[in-house]
MARVEXRO-138487 format. One record per residue: residue number from 1; z, x, y of N, C-alpha, C in turn. Coordinates in nm, 3 decimals, m for minus. Layout:
+-----+---------+---------+---------+---------+---------+---------+---------+---------+---------+
| num |     npz |     npx |     npy |    capz |    capx |    capy |     cpz |     cpx |     cpy |
+-----+---------+---------+---------+---------+---------+---------+---------+---------+---------+
| NUM |       Z |       X |       Y |       Z |       X |       Y |       Z |       X |       Y |
...
+-----+---------+---------+---------+---------+---------+---------+---------+---------+---------+
END
This chain:
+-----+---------+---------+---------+---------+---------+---------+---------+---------+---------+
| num |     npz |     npx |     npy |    capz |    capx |    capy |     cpz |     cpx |     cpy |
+-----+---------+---------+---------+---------+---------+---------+---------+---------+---------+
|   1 |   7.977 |  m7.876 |   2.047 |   8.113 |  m7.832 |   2.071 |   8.168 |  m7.914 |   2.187 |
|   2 |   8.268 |  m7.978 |   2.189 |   8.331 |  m8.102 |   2.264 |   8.394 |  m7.970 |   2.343 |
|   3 |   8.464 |  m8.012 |   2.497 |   8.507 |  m7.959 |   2.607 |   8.512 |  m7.831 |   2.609 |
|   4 |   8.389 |  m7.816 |   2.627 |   8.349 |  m7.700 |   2.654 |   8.324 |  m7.613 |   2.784 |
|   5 |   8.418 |  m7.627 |   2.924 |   8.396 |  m7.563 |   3.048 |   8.409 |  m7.490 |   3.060 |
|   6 |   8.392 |  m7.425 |   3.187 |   8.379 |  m7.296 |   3.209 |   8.342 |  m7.257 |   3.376 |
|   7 |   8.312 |  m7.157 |   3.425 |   8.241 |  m7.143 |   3.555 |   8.146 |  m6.980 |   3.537 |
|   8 |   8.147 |  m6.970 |   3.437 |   8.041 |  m6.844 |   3.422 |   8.102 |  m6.818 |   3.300 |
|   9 |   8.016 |  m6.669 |   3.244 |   7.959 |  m6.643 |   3.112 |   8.075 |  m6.474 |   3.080 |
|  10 |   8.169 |  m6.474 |   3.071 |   8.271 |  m6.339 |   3.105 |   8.202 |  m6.247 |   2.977 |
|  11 |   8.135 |  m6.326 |   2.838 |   8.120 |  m6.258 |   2.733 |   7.971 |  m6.189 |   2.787 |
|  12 |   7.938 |  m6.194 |   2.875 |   7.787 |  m6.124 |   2.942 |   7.780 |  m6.016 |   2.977 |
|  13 |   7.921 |  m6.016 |   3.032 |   7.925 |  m5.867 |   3.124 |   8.032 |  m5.790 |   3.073 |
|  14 |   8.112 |  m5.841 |   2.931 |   8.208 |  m5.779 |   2.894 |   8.175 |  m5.655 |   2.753 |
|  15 |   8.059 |  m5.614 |   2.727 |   7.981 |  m5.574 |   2.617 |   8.071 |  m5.553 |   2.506 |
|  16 |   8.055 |  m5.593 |   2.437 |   8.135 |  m5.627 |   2.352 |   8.055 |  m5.553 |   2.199 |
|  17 |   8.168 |  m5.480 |   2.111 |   8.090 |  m5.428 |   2.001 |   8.152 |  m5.426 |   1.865 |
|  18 |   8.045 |  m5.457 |   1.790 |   8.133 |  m5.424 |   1.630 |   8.277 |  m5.368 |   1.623 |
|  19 |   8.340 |  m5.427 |   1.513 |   8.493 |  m5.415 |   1.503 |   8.578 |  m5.409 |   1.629 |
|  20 |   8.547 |  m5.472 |   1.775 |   8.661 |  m5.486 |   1.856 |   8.727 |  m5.613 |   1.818 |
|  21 |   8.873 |  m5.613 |   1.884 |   8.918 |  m5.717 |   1.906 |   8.945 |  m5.755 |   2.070 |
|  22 |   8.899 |  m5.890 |   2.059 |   8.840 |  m5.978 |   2.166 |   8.967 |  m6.061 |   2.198 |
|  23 |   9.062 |  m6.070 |   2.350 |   9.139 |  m6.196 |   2.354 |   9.050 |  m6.276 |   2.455 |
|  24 |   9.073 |  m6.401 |   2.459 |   8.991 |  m6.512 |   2.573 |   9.112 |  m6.607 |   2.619 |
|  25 |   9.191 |  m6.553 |   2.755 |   9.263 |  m6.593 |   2.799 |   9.227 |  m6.737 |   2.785 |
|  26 |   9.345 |  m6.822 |   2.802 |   9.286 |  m6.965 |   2.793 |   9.154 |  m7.041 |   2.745 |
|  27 |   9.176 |  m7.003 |   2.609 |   9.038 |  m7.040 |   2.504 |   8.998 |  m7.177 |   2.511 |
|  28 |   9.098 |  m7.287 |   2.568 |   9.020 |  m7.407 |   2.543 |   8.982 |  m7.430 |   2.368 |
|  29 |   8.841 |  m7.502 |   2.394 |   8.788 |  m7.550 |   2.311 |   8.770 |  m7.414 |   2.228 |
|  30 |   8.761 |  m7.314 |   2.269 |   8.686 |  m7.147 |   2.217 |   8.543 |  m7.137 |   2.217 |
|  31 |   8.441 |  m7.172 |   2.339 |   8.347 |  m7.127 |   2.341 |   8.339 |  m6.992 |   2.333 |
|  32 |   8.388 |  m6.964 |   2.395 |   8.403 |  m6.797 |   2.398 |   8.447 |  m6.725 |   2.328 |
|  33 |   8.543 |  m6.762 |   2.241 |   8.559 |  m6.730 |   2.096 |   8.517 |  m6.682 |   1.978 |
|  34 |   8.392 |  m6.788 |   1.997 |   8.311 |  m6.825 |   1.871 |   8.218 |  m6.713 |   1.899 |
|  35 |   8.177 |  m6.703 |   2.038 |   8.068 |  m6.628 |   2.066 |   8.097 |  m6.444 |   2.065 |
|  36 |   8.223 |  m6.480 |   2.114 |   8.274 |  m6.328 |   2.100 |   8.271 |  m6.287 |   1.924 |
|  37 |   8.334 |  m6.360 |   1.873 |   8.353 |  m6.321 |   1.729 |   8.214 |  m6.311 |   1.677 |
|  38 |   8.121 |  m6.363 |   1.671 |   7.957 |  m6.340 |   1.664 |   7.948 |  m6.178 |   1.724 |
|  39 |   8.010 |  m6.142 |   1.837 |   7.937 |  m5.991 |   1.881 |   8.000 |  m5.901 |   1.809 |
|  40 |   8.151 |  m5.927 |   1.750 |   8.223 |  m5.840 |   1.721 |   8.194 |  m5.793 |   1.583 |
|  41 |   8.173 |  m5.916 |   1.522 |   8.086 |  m5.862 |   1.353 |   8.242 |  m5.921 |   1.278 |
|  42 |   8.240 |  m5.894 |   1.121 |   8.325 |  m5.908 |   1.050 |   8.450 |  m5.831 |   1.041 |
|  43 |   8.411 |  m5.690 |   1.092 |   8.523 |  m5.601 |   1.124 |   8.611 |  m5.639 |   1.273 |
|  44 |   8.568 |  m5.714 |   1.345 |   8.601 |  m5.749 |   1.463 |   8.726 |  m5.868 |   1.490 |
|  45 |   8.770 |  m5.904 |   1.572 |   8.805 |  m6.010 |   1.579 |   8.828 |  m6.095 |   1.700 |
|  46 |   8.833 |  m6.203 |   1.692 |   8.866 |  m6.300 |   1.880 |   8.951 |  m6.383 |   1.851 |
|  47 |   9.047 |  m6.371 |   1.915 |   9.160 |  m6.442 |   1.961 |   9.210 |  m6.544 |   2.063 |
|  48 |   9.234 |  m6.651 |   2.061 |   9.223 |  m6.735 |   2.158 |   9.330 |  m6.781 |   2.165 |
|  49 |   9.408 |  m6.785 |   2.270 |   9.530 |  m6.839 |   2.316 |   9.514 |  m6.978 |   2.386 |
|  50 |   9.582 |  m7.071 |   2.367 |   9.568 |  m7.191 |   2.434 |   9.720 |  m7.231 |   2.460 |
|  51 |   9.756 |  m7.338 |   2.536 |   9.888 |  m7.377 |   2.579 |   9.908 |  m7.555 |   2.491 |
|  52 |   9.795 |  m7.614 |   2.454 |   9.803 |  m7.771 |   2.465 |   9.768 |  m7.756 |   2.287 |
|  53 |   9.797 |  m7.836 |   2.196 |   9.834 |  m7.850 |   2.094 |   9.671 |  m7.868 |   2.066 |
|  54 |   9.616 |  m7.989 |   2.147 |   9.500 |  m8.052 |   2.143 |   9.398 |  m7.943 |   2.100 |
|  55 |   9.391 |  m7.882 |   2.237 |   9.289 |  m7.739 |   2.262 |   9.288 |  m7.693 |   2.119 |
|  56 |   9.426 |  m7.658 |   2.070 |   9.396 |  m7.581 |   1.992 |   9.371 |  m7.612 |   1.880 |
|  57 |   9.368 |  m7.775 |   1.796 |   9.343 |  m7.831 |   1.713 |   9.155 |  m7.811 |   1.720 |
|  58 |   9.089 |  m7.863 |   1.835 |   8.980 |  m7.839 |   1.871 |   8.914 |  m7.744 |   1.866 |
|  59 |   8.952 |  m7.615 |   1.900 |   8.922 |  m7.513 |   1.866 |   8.934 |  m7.488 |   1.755 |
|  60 |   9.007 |  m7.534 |   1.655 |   9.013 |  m7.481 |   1.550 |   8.904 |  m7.542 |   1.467 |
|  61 |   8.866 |  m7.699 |   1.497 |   8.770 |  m7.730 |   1.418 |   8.607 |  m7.699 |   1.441 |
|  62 |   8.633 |  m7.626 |   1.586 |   8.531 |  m7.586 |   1.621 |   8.490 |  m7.474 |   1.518 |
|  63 |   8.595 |  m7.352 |   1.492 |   8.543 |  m7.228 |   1.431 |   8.554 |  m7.268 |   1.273 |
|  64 |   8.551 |  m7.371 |   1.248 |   8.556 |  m7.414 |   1.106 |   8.438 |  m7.478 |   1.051 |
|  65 |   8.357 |  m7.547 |   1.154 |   8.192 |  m7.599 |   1.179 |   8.110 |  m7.484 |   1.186 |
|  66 |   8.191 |  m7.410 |   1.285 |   8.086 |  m7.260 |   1.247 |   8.092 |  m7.177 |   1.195 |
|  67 |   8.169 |  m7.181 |   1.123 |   8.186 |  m7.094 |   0.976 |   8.221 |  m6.957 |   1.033 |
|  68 |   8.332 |  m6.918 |   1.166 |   8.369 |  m6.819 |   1.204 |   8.545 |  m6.754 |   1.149 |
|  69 |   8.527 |  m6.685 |   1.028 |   8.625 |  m6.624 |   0.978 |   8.708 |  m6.499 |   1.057 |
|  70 |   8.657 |  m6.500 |   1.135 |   8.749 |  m6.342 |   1.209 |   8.784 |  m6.456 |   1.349 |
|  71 |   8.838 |  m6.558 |   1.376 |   8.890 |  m6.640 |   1.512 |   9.027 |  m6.634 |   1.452 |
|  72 |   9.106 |  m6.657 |   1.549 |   9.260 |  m6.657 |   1.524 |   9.332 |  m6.751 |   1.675 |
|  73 |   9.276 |  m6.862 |   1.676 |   9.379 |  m6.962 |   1.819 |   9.543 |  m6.931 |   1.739 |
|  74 |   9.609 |  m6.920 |   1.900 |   9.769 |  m6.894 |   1.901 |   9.792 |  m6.993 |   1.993 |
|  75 |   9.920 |  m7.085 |   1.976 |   9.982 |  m7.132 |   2.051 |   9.998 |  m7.023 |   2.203 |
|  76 |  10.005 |  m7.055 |   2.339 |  10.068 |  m6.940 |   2.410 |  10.003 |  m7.001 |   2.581 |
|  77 |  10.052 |  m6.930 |   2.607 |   9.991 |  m6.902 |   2.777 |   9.974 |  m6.786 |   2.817 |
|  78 |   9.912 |  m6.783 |   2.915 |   9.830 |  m6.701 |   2.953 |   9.906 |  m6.599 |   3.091 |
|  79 |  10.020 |  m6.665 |   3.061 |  10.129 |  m6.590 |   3.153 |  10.255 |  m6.518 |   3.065 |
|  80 |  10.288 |  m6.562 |   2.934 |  10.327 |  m6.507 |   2.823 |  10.245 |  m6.470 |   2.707 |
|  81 |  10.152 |  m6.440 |   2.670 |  10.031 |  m6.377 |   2.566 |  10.132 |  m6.352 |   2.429 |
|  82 |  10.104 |  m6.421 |   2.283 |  10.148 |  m6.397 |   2.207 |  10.115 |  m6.335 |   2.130 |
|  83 |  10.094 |  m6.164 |   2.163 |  10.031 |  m6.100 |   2.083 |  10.140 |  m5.980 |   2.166 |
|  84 |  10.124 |  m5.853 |   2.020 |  10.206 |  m5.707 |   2.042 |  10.140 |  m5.598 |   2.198 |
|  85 |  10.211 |  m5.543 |   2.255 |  10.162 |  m5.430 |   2.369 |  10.039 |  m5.407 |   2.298 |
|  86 |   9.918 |  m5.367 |   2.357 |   9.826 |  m5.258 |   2.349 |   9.784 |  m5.287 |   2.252 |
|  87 |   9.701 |  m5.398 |   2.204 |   9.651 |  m5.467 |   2.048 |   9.492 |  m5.558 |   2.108 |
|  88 |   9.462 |  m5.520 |   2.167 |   9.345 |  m5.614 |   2.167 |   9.277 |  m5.507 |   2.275 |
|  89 |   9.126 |  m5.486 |   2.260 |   8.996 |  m5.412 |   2.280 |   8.949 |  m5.398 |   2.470 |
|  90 |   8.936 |  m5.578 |   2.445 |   8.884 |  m5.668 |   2.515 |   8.968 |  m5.777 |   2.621 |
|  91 |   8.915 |  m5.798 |   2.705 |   9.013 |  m5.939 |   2.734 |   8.866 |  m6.002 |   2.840 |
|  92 |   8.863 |  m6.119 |   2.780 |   8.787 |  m6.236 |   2.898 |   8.878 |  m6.291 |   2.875 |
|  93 |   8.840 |  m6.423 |   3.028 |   8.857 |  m6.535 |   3.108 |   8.797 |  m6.580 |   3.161 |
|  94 |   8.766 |  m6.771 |   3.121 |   8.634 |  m6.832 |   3.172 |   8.697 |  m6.904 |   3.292 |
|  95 |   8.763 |  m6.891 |   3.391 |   8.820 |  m6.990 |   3.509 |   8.964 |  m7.053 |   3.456 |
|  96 |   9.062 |  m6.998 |   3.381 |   9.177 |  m7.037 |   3.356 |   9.247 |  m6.921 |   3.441 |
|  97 |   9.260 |  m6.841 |   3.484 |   9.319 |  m6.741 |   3.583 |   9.368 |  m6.830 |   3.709 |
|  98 |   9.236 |  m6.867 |   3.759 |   9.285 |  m6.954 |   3.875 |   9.376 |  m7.089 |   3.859 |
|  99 |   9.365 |  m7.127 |   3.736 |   9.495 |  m7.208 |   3.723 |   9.652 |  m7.198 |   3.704 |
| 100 |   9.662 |  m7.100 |   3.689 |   9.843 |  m7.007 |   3.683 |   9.890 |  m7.046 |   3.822 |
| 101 |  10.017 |  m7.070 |   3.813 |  10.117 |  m7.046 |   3.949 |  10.165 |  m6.896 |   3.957 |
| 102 |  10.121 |  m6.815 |   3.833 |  10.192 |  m6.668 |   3.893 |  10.053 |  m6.605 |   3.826 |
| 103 |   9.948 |  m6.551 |   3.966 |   9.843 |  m6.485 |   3.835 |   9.912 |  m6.368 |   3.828 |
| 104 |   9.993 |  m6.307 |   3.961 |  10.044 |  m6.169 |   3.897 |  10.111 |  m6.146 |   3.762 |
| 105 |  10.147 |  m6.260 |   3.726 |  10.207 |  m6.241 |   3.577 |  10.119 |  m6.254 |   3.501 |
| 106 |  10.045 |  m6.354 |   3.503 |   9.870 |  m6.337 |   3.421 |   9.777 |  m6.185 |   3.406 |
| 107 |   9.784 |  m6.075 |   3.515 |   9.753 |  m5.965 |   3.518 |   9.831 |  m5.862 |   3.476 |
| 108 |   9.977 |  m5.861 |   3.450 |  10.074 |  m5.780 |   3.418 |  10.024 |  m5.770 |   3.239 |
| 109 |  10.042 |  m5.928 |   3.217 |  10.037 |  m5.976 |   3.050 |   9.893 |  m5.881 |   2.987 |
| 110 |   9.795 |  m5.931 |   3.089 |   9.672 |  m5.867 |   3.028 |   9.671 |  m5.694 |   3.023 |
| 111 |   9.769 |  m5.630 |   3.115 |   9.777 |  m5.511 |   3.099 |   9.852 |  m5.466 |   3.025 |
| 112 |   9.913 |  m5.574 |   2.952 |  10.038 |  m5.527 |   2.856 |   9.961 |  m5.525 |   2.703 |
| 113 |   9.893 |  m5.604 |   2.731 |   9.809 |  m5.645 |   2.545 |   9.670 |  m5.542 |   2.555 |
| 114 |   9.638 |  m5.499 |   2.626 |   9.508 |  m5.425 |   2.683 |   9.514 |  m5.296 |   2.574 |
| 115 |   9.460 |  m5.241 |   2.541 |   9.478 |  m5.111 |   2.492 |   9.416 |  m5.000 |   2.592 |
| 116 |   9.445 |  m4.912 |   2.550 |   9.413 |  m4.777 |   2.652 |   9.254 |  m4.792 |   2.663 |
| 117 |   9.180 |  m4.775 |   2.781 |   9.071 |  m4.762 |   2.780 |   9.012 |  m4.911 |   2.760 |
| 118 |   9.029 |  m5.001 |   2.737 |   8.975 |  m5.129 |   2.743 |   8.943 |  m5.163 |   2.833 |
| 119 |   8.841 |  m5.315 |   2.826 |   8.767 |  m5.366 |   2.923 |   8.846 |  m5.508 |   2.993 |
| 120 |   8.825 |  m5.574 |   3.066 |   8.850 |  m5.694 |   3.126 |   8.764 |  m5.718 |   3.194 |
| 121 |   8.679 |  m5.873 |   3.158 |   8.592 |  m5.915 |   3.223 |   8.628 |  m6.091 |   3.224 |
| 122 |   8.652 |  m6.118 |   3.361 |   8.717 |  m6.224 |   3.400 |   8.550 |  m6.292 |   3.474 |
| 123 |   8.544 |  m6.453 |   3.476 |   8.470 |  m6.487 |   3.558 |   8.560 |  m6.595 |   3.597 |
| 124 |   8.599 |  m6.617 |   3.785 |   8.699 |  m6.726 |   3.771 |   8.677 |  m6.767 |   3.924 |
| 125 |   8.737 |  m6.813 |   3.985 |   8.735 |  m6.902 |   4.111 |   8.846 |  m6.847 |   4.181 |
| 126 |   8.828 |  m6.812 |   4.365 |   8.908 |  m6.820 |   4.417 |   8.923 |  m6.916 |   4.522 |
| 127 |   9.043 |  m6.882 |   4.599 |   9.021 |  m6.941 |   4.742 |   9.160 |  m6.922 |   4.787 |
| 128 |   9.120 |  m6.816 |   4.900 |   9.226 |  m6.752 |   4.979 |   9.218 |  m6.795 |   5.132 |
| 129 |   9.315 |  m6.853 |   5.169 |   9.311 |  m6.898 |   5.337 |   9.285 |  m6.824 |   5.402 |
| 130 |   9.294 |  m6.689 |   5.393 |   9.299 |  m6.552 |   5.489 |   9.137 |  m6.505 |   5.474 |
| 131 |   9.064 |  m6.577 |   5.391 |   8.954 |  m6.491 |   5.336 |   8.796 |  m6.527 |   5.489 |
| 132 |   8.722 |  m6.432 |   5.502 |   8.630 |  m6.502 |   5.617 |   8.552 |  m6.591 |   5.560 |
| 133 |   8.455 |  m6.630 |   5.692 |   8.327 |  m6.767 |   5.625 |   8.236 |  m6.674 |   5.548 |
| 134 |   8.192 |  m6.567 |   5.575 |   8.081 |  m6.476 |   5.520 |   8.130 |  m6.492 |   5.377 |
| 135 |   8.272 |  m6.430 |   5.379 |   8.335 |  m6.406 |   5.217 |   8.352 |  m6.541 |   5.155 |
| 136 |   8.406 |  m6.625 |   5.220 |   8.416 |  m6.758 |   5.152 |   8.269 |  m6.804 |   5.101 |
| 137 |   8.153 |  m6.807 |   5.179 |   8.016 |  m6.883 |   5.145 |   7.992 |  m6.777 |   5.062 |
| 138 |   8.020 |  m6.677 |   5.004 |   7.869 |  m6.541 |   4.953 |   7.880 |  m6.598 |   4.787 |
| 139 |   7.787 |  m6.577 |   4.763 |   7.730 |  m6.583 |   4.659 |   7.843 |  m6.530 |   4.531 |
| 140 |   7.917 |  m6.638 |   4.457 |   7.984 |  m6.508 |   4.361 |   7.938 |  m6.426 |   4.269 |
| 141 |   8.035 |  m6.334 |   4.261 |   7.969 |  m6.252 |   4.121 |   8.070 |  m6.175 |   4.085 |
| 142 |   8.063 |  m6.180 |   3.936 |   8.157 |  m6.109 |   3.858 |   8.160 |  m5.949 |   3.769 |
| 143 |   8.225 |  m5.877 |   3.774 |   8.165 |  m5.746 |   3.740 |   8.307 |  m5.685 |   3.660 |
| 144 |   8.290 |  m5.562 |   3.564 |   8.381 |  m5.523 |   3.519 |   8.368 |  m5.392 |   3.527 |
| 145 |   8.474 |  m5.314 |   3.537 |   8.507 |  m5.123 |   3.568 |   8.546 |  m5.117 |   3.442 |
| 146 |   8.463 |  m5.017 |   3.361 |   8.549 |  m4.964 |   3.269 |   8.646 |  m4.847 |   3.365 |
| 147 |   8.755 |  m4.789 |   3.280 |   8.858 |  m4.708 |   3.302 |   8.769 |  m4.549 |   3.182 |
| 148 |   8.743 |  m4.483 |   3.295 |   8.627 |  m4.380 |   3.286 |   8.687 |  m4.311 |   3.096 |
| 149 |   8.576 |  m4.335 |   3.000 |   8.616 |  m4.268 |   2.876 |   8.674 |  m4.145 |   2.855 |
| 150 |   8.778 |  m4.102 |   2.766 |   8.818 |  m3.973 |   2.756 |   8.680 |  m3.862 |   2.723 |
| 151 |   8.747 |  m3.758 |   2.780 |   8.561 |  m3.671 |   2.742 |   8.590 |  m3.625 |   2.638 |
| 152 |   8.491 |  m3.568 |   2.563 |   8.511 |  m3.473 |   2.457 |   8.460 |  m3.336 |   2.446 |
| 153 |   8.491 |  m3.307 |   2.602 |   8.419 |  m3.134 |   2.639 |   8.581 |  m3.078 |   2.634 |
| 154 |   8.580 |  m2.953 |   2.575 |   8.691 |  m2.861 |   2.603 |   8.755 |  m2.890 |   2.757 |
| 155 |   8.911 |  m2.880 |   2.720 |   8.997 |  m2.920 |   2.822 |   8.960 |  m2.813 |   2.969 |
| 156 |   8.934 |  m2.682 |   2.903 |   8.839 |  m2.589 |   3.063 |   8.800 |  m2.659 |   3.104 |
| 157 |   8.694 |  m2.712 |   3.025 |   8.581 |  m2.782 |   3.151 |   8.590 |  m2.909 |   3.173 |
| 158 |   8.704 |  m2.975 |   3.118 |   8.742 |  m3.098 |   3.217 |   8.860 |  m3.089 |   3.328 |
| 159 |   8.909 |  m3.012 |   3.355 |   9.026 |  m2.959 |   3.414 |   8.920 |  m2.841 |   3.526 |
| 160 |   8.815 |  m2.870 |   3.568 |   8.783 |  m2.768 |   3.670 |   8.854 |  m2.788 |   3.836 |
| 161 |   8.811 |  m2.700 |   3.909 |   8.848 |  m2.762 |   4.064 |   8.956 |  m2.803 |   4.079 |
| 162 |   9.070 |  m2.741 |   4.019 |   9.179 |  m2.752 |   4.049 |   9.251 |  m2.912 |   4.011 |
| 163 |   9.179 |  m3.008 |   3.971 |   9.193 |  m3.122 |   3.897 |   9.326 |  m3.146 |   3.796 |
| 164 |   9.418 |  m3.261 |   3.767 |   9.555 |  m3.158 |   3.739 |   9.524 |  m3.283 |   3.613 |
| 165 |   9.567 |  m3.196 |   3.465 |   9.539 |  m3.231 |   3.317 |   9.586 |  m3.383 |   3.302 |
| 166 |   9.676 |  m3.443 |   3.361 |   9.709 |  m3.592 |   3.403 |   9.700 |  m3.696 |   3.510 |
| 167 |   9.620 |  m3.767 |   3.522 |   9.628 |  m3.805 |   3.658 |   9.771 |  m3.878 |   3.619 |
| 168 |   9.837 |  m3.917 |   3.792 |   9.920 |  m3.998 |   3.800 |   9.962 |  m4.142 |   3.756 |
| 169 |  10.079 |  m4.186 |   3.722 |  10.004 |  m4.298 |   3.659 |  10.010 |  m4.421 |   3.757 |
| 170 |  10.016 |  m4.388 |   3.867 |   9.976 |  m4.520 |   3.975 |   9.834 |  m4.481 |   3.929 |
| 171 |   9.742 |  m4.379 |   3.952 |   9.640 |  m4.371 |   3.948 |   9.569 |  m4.428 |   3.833 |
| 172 |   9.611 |  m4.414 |   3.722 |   9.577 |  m4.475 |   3.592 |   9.613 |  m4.595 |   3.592 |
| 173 |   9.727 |  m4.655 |   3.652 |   9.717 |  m4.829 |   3.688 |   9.602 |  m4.880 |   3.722 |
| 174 |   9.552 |  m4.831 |   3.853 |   9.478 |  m4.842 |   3.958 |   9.363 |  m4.817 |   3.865 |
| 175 |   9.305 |  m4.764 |   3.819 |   9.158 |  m4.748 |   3.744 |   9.162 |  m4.800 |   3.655 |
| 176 |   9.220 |  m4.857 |   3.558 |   9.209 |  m4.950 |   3.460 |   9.090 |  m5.079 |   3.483 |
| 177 |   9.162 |  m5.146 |   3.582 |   9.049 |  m5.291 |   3.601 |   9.062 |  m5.303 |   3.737 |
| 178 |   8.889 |  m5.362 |   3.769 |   8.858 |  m5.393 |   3.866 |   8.810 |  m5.533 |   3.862 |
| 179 |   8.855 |  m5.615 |   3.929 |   8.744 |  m5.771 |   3.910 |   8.699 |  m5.766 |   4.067 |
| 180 |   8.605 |  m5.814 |   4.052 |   8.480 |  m5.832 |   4.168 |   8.482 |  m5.981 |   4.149 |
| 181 |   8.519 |  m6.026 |   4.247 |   8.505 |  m6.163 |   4.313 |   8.424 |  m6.169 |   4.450 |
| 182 |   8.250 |  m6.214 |   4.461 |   8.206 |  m6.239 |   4.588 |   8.175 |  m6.097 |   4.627 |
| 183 |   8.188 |  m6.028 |   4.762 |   8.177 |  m5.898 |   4.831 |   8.314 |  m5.812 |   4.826 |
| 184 |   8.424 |  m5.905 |   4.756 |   8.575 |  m5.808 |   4.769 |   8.580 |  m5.753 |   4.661 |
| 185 |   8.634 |  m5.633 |   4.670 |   8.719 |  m5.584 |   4.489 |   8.864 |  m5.624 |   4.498 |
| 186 |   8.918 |  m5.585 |   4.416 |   9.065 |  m5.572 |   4.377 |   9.061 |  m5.461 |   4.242 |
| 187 |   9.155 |  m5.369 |   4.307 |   9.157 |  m5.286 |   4.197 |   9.317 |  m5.349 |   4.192 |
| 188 |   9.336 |  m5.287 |   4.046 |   9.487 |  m5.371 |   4.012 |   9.528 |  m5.267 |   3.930 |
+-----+---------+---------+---------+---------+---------+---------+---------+---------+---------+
END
């Protein structure tokens, strides 16, 4: 598979299962693609957005060598996502995050295509002027929060302790995704 980069493995820590659908922000070539669509099964699917005509010619002959029928490359960026609200499972990113001039718009998009309860598992690069030497040298590492599953115990007994039947929805912003970059979080 020709240009194939990356800076870590997002499909590792993103568990990924039969019949989801998978997006891979800035698919490139679609390593991650190919591999996602492998976890997802035939009921599943991975989606890869690319911006450059090339990429996505490439990618395409990539999932055509590997005989991957559930891939779908879209023209797009990764700051406009060409796909409907709340339609995709999953979302990785192999180090195209850090290339945006607006990631806040890169994180809005992914919360817009996200479905309720979905995962995001980003592996990507920073570098913040404000950040210390400890934080700058540490070791990175990438990690993903799920957004805690709905229960399926009677509403009594999830509603104890005075606990109120909705959380807020800053609060439900806020617990959705976490990316772990190094020793910092960011909840978003």
């Amino acid at each position: 598979m020709g240009a194939s980069l990356g800076c870590g493995v997002p499909t590792a820590v993103a568990d990924l299962h039969e019949g989801e659908t998978v997006l891979d922000l800035g698919s490139g070539a679609g390593a991650d693609v190919l591999i996602s669509a492998k976890r997802v099964g035939s009921t599943g699917k991975a989606i890869g957005p690319d911006m450059t005509d090339e990429m996505l010619d490439l990618a395409r002959r990539n999932a055509a060598d590997a005989g991957a029928p559930n891939v779908e490359f879209l023209k797009g960026t990764v700051e406009d996502v060409p796909l409907p609200d709340a339609s995709v499972d999953v979302i990785i990113s192999n180090c195209v995050i850090n290339l945006s001039g607006d990631k806040d718009q890169v994180l809005r998009e992914a919360a817009r295509v996200l479905r309720l309860g979905g995962r995001f598992a980003v592996s990507d690069v920073i570098a913040d002027p404000d950040m210390d030497d400890a934080s700058r040298s540490a070791r990175p590492t990438v990690c993903t929060t799920r957004r805690p599953r709905r229960s399926s115990a009677p509403a009594s007994r999830r509603h104890r302790k005075g606990r109120s039947a909705q959380p807020s929805a800053q609060v439900v912003q806020r617990a959705r995704y976490h990316v772990v970059v190094g020793p910092q979080a960011l909840a978003l």
